[in-house]
N, C-alpha and C positions, 0 to 999 in steps of 0.2 A: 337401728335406723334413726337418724337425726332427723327431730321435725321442725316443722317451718317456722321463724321466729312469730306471734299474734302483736307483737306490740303494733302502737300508733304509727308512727311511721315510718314503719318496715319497707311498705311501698317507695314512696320518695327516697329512703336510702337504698335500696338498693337500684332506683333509676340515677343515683350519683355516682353509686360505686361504679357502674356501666360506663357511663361517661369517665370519671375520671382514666377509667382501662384503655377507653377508648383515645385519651387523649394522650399517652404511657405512651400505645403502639403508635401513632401518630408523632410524637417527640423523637421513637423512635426510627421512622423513617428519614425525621427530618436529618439525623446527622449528615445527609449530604447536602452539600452546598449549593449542587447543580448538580446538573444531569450527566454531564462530562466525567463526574466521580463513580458513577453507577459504573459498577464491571461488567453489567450484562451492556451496557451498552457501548465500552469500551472495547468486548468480543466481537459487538454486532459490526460494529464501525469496523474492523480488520477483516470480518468475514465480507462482506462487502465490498472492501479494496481487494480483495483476494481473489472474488466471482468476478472484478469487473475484469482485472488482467486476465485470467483464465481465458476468459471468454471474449476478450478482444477482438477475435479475428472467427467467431462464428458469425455465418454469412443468415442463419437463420433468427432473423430481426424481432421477430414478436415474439419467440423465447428465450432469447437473449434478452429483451426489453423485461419479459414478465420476471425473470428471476431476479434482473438488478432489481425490478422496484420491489419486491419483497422481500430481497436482502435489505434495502435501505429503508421500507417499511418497518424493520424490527426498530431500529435506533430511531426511528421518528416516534414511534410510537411511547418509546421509551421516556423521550425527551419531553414528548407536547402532555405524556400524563403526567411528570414530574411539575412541567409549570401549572398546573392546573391546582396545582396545592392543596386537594383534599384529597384524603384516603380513598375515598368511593370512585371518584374521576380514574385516580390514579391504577388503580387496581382491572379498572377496566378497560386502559389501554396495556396494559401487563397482558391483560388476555389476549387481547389484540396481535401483541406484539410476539408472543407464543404459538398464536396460530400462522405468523407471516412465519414463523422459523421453522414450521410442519411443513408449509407451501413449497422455502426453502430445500427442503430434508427430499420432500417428494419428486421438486424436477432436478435434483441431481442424482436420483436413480437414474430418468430420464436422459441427463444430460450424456452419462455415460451411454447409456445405451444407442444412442443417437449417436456416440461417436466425438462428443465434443471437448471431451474432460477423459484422464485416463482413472482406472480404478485405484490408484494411490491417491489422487487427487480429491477424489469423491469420498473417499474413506477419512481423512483429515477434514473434509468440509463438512459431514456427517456427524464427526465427533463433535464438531463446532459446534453446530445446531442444537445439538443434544447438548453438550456443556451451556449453551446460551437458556435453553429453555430449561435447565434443573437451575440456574441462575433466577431468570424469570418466576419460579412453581416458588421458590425459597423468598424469594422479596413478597411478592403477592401472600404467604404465609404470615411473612411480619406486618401487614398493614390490617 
């Protein structure tokens, strides 16, 4: 078992070497230019064109209403945690943004069952979700 260095300034080095990790995954985040480049929010944005046609001509307003805005929830959330430009911000609307894609995941059990989407349709929108949030779980790992 290896033990803990006793020098002088073991402490301060190793609160650098933290920061500098810190600032690695942070560079690393940054390779995007903007939010527009994020693929999870290039998904969310198609998933959301896709819900809104689907669901055009259901007559039931306030579930209709609640799932566009948590489809368009995921990409907003995407977007307003990337301009915020620190890791900690960002990471916390990633969560956000994961959970709008469960909301998502959940009323299109719903939707079907209700009659409003057929079982192919819910099944492709499903897989959506699930690819957006294993997208989501994988960026929030790199910050």
């Amino acid at each position: 078992m290896l033990q803990k260095p006793t020098f002088v300034g073991y402490k301060r080095l190793t609160k650098i070497v933290h920061k500098v990790i810190k600032l690695i995954k942070f560079v690393k985040y940054m390779k995007f230019n903007s939010f527009e480049e994020i693929i999870s929010w290039k998904k969310g944005k198609v998933l959301t064109l896709i819900i809104y046609k689907e669901l055009i001509n259901c007559r039931d307003f306030s579930f209709r209403d609640q799932i566009r805005r948590a489809s368009i929830s995921i990409m907003n959330n995407i977007a307003e945690g990337f301009e915020r430009k620190g890791n900690k911000e960002f990471k916390n609307f990633l969560f956000i943004a994961k959970g709008s894609c469960a909301e998502v995941r959940s009323m299109l059990y719903l939707a079907q069952d209700f009659g409003y989407i057929n079982e192919n349709i819910r099944q492709q929108l499903i897989s959506s979700t699930i690819e957006i949030s294993k997208l989501l779980s994988g960026l929030i790992k790199t910050l």
